[in-house]
KOLDREN-790467 format. One line per field, with one value per residue: z, y, x of N, C-alpha, C, O in turn; residue in one letter. Coordinates in steps of 0.1 Angstrom, whole numbers. Layout:
N
n.c3 Z|...
n.c2 Y|...
n.c1 X|...
ca.c3 Z|...
ca.c2 Y|...
ca.c1 X|...
c.c3 Z|...
c.c2 Y|...
c.c1 X|...
o.c3 Z|...
o.c2 Y|...
o.c1 X|...
rest A|...
***
This chain:
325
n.c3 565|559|528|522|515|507|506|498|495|483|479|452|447|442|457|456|475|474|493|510|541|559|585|598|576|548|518|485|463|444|439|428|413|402|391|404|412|430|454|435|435|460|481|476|473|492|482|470|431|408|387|397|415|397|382|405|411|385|389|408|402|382|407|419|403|402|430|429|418|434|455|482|517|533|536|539|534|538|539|532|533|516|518|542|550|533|526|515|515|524|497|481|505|502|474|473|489|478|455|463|488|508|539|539|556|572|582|604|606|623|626|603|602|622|608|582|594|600|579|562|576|585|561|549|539|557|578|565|576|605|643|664|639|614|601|570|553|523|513|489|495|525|550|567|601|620|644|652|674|672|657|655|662|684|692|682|690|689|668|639|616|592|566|546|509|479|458|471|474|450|440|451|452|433|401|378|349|338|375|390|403|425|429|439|461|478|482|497|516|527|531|555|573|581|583|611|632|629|636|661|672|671|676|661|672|672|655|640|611|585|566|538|528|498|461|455|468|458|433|428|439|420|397|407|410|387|370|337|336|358|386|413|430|427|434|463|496|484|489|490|487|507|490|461|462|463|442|422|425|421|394|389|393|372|348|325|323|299|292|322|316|301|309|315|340|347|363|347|359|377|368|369|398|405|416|433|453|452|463|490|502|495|514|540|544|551|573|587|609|598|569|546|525|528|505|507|492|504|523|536|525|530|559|563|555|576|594|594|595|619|634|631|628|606|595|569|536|546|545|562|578|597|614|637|642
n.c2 2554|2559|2579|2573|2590|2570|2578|2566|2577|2564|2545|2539|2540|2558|2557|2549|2544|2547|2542|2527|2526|2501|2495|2491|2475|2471|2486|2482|2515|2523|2517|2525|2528|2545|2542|2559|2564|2581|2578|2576|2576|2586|2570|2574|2604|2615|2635|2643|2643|2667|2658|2634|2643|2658|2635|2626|2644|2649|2619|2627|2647|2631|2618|2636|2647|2622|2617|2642|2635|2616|2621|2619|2619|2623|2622|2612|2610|2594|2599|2576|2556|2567|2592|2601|2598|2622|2657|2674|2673|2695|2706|2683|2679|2706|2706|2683|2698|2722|2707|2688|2698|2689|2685|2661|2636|2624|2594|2579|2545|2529|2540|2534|2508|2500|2506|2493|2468|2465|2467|2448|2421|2421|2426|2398|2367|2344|2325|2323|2326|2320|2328|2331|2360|2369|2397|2411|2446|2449|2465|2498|2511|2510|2482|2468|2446|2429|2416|2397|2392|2387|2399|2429|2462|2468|2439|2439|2429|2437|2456|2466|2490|2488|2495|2485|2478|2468|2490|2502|2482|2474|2499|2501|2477|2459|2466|2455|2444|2413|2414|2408|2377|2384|2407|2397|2386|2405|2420|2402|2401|2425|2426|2406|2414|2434|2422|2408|2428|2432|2411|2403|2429|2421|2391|2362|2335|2309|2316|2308|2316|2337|2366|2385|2412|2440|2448|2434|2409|2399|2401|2378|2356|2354|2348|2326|2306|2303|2321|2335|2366|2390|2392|2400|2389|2362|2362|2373|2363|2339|2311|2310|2285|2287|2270|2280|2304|2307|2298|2313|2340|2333|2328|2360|2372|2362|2369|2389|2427|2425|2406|2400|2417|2407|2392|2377|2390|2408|2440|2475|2490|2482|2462|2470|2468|2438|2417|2428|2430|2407|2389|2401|2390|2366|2358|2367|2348|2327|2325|2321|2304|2289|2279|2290|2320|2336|2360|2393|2414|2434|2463|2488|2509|2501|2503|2529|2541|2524|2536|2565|2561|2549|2571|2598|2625|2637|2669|2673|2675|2685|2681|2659|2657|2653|2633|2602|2566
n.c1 927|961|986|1016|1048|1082|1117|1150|1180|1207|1241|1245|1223|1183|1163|1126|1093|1055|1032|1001|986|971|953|980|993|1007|1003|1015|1020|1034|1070|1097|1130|1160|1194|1218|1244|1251|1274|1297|1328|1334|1343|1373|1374|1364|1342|1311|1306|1300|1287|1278|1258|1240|1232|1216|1195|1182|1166|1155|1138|1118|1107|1093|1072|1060|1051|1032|1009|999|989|999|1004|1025|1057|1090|1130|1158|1187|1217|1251|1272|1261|1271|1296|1309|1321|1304|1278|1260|1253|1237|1217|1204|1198|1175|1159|1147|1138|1118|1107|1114|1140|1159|1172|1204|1213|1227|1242|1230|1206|1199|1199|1177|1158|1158|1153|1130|1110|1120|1116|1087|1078|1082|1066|1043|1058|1085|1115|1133|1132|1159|1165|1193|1197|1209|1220|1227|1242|1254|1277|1278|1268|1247|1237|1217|1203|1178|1149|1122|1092|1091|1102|1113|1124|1149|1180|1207|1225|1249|1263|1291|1315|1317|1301|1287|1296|1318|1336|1340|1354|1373|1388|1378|1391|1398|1385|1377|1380|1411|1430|1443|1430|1407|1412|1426|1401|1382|1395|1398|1369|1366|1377|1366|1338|1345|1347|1320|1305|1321|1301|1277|1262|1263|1261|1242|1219|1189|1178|1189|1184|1188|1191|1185|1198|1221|1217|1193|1195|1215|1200|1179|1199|1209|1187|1176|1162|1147|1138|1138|1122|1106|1079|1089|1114|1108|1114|1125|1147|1182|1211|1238|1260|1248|1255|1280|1288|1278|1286|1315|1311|1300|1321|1345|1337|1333|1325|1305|1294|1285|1264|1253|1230|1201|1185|1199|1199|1208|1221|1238|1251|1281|1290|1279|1296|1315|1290|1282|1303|1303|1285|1283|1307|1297|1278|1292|1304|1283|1257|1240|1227|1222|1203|1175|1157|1146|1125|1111|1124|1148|1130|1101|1105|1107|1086|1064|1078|1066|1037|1035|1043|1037|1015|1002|986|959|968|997|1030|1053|1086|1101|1116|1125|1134
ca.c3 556|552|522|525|509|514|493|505|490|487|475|440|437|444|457|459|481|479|499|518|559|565|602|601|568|539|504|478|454|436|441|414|415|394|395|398|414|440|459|426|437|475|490|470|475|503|482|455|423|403|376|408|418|384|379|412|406|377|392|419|394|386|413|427|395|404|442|429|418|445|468|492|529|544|535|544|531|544|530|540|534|505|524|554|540|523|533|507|521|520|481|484|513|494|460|481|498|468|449|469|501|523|544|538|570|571|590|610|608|635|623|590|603|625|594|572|600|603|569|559|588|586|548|544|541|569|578|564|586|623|652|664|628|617|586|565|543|518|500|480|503|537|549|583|602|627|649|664|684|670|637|660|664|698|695|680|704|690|654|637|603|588|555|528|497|463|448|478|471|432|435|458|452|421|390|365|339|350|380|392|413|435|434|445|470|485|483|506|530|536|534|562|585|585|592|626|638|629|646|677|676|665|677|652|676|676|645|636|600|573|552|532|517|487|452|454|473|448|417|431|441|404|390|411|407|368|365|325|334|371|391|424|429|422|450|475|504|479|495|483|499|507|481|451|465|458|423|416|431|413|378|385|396|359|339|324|322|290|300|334|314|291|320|317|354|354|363|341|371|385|361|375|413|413|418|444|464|458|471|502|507|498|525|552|548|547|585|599|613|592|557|534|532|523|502|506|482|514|531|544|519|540|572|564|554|587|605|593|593|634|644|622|629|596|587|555|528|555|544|572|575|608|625|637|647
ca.c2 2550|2572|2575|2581|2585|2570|2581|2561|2582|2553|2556|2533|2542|2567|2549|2556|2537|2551|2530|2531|2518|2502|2489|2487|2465|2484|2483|2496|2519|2526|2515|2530|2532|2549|2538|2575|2567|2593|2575|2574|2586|2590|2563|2580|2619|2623|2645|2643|2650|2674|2648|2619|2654|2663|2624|2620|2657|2649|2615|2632|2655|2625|2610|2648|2647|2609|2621|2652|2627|2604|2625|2617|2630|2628|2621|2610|2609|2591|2594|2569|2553|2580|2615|2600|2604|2632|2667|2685|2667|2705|2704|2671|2683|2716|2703|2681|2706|2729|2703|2683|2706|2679|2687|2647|2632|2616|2586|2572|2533|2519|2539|2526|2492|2497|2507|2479|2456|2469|2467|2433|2413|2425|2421|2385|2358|2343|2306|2323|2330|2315|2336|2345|2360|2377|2407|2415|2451|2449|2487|2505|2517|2501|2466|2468|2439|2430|2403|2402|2378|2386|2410|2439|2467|2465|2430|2441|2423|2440|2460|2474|2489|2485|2504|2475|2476|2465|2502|2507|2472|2473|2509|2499|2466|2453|2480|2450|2438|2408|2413|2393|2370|2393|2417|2390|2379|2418|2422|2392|2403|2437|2424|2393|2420|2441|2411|2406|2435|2432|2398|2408|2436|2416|2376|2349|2328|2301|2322|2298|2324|2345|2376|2395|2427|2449|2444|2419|2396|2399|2398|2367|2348|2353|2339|2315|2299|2301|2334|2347|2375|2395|2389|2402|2384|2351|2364|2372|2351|2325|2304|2308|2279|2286|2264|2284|2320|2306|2291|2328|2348|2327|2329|2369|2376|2353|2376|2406|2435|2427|2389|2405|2428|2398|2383|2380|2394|2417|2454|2481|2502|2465|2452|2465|2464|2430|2411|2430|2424|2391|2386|2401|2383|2351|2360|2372|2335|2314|2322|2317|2287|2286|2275|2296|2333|2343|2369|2399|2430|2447|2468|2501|2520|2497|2509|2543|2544|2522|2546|2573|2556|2549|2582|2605|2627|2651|2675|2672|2681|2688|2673|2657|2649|2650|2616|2590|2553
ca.c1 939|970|993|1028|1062|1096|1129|1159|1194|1218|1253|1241|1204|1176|1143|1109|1080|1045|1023|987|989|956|951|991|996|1015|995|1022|1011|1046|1079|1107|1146|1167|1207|1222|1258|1255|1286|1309|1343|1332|1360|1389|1378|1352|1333|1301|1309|1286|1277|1266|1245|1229|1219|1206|1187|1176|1158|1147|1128|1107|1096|1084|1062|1053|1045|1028|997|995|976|1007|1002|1034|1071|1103|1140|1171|1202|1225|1262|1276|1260|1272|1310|1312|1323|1300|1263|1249|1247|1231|1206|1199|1190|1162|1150|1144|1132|1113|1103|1117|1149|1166|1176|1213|1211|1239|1245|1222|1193|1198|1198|1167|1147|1156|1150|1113|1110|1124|1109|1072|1073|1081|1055|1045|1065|1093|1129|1130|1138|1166|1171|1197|1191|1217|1212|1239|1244|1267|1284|1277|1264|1240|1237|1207|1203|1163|1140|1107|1091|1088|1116|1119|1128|1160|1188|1220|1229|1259|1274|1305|1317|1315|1289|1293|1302|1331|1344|1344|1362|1385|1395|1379|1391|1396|1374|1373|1393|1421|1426|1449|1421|1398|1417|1424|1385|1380|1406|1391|1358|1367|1384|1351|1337|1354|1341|1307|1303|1319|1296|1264|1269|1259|1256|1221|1205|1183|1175|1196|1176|1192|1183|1192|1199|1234|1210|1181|1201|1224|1186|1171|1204|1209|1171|1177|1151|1147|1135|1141|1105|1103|1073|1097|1125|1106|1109|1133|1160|1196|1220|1254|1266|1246|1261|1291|1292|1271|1302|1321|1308|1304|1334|1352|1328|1332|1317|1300|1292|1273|1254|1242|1228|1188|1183|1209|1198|1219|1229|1240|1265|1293|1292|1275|1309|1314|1282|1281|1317|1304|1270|1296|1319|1287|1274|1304|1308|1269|1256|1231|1234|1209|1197|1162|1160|1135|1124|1109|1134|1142|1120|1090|1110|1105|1068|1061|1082|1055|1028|1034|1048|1032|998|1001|967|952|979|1007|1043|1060|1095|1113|1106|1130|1131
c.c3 553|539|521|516|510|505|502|490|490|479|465|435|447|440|456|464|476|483|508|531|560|577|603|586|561|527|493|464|441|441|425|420|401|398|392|406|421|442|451|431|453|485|488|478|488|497|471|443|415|393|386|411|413|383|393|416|398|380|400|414|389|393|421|420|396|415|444|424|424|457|485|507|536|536|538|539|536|535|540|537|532|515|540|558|534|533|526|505|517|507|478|489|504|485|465|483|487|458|451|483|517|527|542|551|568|583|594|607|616|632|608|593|606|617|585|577|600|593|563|565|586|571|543|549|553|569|570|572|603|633|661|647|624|601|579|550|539|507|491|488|520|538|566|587|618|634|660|666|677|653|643|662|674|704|688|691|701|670|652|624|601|569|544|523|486|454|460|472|460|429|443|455|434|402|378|360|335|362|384|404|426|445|442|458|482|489|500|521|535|543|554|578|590|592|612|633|639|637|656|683|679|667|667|659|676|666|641|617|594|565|551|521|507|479|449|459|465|437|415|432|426|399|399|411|394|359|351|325|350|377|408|431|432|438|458|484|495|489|482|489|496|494|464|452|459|445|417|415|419|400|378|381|381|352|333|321|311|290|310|327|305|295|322|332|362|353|356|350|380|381|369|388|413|416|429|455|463|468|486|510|507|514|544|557|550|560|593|599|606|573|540|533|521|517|504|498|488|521|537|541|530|554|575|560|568|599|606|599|613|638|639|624|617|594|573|549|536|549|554|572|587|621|623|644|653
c.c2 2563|2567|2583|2578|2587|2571|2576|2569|2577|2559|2547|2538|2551|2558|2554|2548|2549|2541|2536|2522|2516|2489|2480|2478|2477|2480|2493|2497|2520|2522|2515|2531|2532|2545|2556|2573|2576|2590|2576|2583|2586|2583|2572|2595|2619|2629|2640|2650|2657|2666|2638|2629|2655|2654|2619|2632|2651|2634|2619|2639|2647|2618|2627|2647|2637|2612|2632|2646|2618|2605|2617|2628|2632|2620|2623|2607|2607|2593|2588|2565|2564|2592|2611|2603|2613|2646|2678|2678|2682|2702|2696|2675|2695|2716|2695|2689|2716|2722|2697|2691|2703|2677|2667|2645|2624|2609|2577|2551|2524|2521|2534|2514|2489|2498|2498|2472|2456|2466|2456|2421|2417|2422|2409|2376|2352|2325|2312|2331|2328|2324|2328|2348|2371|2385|2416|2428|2451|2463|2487|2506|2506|2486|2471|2454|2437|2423|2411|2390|2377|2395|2422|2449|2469|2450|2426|2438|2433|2446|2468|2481|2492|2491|2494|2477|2472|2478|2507|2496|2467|2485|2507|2486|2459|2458|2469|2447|2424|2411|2403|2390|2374|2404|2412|2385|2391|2423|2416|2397|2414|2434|2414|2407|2427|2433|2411|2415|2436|2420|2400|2421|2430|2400|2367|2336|2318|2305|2309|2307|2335|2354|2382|2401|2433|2443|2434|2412|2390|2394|2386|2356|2345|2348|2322|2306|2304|2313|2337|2354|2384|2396|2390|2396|2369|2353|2362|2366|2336|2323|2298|2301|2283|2281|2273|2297|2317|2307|2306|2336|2345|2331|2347|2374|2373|2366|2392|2412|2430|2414|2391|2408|2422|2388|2388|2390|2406|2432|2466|2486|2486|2461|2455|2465|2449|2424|2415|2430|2416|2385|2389|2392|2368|2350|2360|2351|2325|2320|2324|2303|2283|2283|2282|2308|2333|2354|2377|2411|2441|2452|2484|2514|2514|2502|2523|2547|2542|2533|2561|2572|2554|2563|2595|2608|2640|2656|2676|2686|2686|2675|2669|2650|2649|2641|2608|2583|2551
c.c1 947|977|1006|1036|1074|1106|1139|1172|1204|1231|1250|1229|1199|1167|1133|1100|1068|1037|1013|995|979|958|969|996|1000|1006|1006|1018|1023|1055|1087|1123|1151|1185|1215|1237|1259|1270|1298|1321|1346|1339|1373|1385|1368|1339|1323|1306|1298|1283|1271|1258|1236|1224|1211|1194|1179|1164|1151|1133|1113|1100|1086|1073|1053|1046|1031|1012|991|985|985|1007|1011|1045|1080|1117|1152|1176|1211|1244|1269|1276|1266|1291|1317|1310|1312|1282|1255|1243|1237|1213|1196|1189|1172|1157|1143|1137|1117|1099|1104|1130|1151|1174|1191|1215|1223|1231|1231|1209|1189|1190|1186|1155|1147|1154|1133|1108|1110|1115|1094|1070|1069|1068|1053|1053|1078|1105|1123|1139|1150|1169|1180|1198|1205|1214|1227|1236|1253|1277|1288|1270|1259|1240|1231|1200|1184|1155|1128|1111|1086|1102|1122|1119|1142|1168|1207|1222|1243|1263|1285|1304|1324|1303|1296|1297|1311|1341|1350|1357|1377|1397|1394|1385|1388|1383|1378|1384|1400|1421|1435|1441|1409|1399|1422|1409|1381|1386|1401|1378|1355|1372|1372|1339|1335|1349|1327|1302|1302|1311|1280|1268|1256|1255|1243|1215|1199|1174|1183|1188|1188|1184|1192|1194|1208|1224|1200|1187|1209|1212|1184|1181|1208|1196|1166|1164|1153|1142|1141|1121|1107|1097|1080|1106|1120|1107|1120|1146|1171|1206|1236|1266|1264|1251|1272|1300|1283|1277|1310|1325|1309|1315|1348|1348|1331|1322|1304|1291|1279|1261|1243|1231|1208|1179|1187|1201|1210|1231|1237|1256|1276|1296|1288|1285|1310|1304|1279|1288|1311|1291|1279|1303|1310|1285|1283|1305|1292|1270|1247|1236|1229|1209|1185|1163|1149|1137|1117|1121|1131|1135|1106|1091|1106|1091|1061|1064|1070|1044|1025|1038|1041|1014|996|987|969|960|992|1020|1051|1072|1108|1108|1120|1132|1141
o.c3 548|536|520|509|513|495|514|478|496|474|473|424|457|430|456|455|475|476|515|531|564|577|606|589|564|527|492|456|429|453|415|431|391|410|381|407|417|436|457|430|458|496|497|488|493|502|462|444|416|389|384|410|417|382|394|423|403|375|400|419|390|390|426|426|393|414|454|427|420|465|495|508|544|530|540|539|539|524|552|539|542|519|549|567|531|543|530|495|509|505|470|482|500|484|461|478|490|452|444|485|528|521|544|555|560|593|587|606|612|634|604|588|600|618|578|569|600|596|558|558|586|568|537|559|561|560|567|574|609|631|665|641|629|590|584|539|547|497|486|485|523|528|575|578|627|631|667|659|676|645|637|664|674|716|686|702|709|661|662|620|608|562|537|530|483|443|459|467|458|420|440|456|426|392|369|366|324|359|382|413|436|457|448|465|493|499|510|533|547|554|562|590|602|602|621|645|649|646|663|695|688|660|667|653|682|664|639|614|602|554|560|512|507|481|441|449|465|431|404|426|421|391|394|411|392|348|350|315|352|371|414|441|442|449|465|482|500|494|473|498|486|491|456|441|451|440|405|404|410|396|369|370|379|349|337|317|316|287|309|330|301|288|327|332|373|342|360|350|392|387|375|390|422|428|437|467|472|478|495|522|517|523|555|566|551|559|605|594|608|568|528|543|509|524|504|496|484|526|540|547|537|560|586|564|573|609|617|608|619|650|648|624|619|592|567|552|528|550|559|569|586|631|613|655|659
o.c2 2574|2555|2595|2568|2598|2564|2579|2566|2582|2570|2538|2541|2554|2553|2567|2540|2561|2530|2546|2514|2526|2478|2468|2473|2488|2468|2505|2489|2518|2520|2508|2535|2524|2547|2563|2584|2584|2595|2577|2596|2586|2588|2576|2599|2631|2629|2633|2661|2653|2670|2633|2625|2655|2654|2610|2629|2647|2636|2614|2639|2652|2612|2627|2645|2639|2610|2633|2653|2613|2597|2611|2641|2640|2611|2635|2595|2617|2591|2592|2575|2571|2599|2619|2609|2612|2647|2690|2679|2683|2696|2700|2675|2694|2721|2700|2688|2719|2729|2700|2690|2707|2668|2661|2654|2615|2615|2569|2547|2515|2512|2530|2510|2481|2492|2496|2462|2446|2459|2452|2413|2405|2416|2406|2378|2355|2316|2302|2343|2333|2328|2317|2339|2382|2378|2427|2424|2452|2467|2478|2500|2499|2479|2477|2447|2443|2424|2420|2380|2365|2397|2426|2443|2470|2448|2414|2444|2434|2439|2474|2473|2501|2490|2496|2479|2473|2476|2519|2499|2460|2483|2512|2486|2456|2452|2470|2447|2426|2410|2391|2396|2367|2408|2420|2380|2387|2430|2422|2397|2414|2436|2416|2406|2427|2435|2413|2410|2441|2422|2399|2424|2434|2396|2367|2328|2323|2300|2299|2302|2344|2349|2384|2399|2431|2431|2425|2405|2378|2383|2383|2346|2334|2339|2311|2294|2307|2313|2344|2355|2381|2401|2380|2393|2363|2347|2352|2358|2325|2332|2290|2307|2283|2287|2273|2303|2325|2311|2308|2342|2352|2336|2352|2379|2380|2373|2403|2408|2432|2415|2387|2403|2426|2379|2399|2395|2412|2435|2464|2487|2487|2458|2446|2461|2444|2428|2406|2430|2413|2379|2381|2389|2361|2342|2356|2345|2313|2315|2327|2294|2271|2286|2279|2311|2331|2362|2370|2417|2452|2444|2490|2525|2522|2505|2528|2558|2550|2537|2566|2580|2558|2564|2603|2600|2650|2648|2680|2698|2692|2663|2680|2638|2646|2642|2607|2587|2541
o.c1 943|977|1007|1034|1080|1105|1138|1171|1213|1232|1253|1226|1205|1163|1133|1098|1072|1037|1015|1005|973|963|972|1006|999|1003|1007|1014|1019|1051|1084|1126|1149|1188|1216|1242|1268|1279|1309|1321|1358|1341|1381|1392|1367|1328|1328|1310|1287|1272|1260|1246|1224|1212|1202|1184|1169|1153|1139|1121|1102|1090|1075|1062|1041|1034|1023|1003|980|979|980|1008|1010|1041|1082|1117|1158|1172|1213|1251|1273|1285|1264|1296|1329|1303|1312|1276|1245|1232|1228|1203|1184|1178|1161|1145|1132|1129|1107|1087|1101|1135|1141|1182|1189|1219|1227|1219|1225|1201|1178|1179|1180|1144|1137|1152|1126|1099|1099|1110|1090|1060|1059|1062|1062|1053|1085|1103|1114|1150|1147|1174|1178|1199|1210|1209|1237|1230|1260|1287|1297|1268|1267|1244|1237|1188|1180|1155|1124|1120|1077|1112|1134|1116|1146|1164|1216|1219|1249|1271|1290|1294|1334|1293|1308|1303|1313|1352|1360|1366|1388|1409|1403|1381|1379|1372|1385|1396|1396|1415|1433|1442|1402|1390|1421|1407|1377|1382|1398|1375|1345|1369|1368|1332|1326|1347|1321|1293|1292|1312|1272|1277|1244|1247|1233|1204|1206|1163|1183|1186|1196|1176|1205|1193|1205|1221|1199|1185|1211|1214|1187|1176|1209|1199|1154|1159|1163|1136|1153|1112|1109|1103|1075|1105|1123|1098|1121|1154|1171|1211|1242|1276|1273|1250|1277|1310|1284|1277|1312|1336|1315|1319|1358|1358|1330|1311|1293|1280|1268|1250|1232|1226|1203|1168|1184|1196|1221|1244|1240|1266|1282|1307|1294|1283|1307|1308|1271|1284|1314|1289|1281|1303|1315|1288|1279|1316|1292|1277|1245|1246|1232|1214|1186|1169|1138|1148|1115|1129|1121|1134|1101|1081|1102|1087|1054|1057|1066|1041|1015|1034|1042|1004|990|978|979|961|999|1018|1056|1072|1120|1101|1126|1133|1143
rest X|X|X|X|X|X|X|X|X|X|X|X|X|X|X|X|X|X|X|X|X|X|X|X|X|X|X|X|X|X|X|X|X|X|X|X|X|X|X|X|X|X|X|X|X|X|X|X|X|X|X|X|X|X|X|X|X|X|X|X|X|X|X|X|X|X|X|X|X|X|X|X|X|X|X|X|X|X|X|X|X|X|X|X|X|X|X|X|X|X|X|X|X|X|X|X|X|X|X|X|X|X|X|X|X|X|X|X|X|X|X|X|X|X|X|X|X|X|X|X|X|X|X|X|X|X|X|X|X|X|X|X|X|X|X|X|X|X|X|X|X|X|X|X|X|X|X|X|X|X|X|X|X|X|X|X|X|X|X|X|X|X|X|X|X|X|X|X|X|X|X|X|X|X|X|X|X|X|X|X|X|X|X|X|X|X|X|X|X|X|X|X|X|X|X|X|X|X|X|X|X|X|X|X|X|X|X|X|X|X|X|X|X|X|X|X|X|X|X|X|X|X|X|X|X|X|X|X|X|X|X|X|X|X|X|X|X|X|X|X|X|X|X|X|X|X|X|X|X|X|X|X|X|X|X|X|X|X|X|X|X|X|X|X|X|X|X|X|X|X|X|X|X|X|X|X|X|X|X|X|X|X|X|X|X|X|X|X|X|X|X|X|X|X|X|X|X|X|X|X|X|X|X|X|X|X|X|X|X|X|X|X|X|X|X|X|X|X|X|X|X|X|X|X|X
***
């Protein structure tokens, strides 16, 4: 038995996995996220601003303390949409590396995808999503998209990302409180044209299964299947149809800020992008052939442990962090 740990650097949140690997199965020991807004600003200027630095520092600070008792043997850190954007990533990398001891990896598009596909797919229960299936990770920033045959990563048939998430789409398109229906209707249009390329990159074709990953997908499931509380446990593996994304969208999208935030399910760091990643999880499913998506709470923090966990021969107390899928 090993135990590893995975930090996913998104442009919304700062994750944490710890988890055991026994005969290949994942056992997790922790899973934590902090909403630290790395990405805030990073459409308009390119660059991090030093307050998205200091709060995603300052989370960083605890999970080293959390890692620093786990008797963790090896670790890994993507950073994805946000550091992938930005002209001023050293700062970023630096602060890691001085904190942490682990140089952070910035992960193009594809390996994103292949890690949340690894992730997603091996998590879910068994009897749930039919192959061909196709894995939708919805971010801050980006949106992957990941058409595969089997629950293995080399039965990936075709992946792509495209530069929508719920904190590009809110800053870009949505400003109001609630926005309007101009701004709803500009959302759509960007979102629909990104689209188009991701399709003809990735075909929809026959799927006979829909997952989606990330928090818009989670937080649209638990309200849409009437959750008073947010239960992971509850998501997992739940079926959201077409029809209930919509009337979810819907209702965010009317809502204000203050309305969201009253919302038994809602996460803080949440309130105000959800609108925006619902709209796009709305928009993703309104052109499959399929009529549902599954939701999962494994993703590419599971991607990145497994990725360890297979590639990974560290000696006793050794940190390891240049590996990729």
């Amino acid at each position: 038995m090993s135990r590893y740990g995975a930090i996913d650097c998104g442009t919304n949140a700062l994750r944490l996995l710890v988890a055991d690997v026994v005969d290949g199965e994942l056992w997790e020991i922790s899973r934590e996220m902090r909403t630290v807004r790395l990405g805030e600003g990073v459409d308009a200027t390119g660059e991090f601003t030093p307050a998205a630095l200091e709060r995603t520092f300052a989370a960083l600070d605890e999970y080293v303390r959390m890692i620093d008792g786990l008797d963790v043997s090896a670790i890994r850190v993507v950073a994805t949409s946000a550091s992938r954007d930005v002209r001023n990533a050293d700062e970023m990398i630096g602060g890691f590396q001085r904190r942490l001891g682990v140089v952070p990896e910035v992960i193009d598009g594809l390996a994103e995808a292949r890690l949340s596909y690894a992730g997603a797919v091996r998590g879910l229960p068994d009897g749930v999503g039919d192959f061909p299936v196709l894995v939708a990770d919805i971010g801050g920033g980006s949106t992957e998209f990941i058409r595969g045959s089997g629950p293995r990563v080399d039965l990936i048939e075709s992946c792509t990302s495209i530069d929508i998430g719920c904190v590009r789409m809110t800053e870009r398109c949505l400003r109001s409180d609630p926005p309007t229906d101009d701004e709803i209707g500009d959302a759509i249009g960007v979102v629909d044209a990104e689209l188009d390329r991701a399709f003809h990159d990735v075909s929809v074709d026959s799927i006979r299964g829909f997952i989606g990953l990330a928090g818009s997908v989670t937080t649209v499931a638990a309200i849409a299947h009437g959750l008073t509380s947010y239960d992971a446990q509850q998501i997992h593996g739940s079926v959201t149809t077409r029809d209930q994304v919509g009337e979810v969208t819907d209702s965010l999208l009317r809502m204000s800020r203050t309305q969201r935030a009253a919302l038994p399910v809602m996460h803080p760091g949440r309130v105000d992008v959800i609108g925006g990643g619902a709209l796009v999880l709305g928009q993703i499913l309104s052109r499959l052939p399929v009529s549902c998506v599954v939701a999962s709470e494994t993703d590419i923090l599971d991607g990145i442990v497994y990725s360890l966990a297979e590639k990974s021969t560290p000696h006793d107390g050794e940190i390891s962090h240049k590996f990729s899928m």
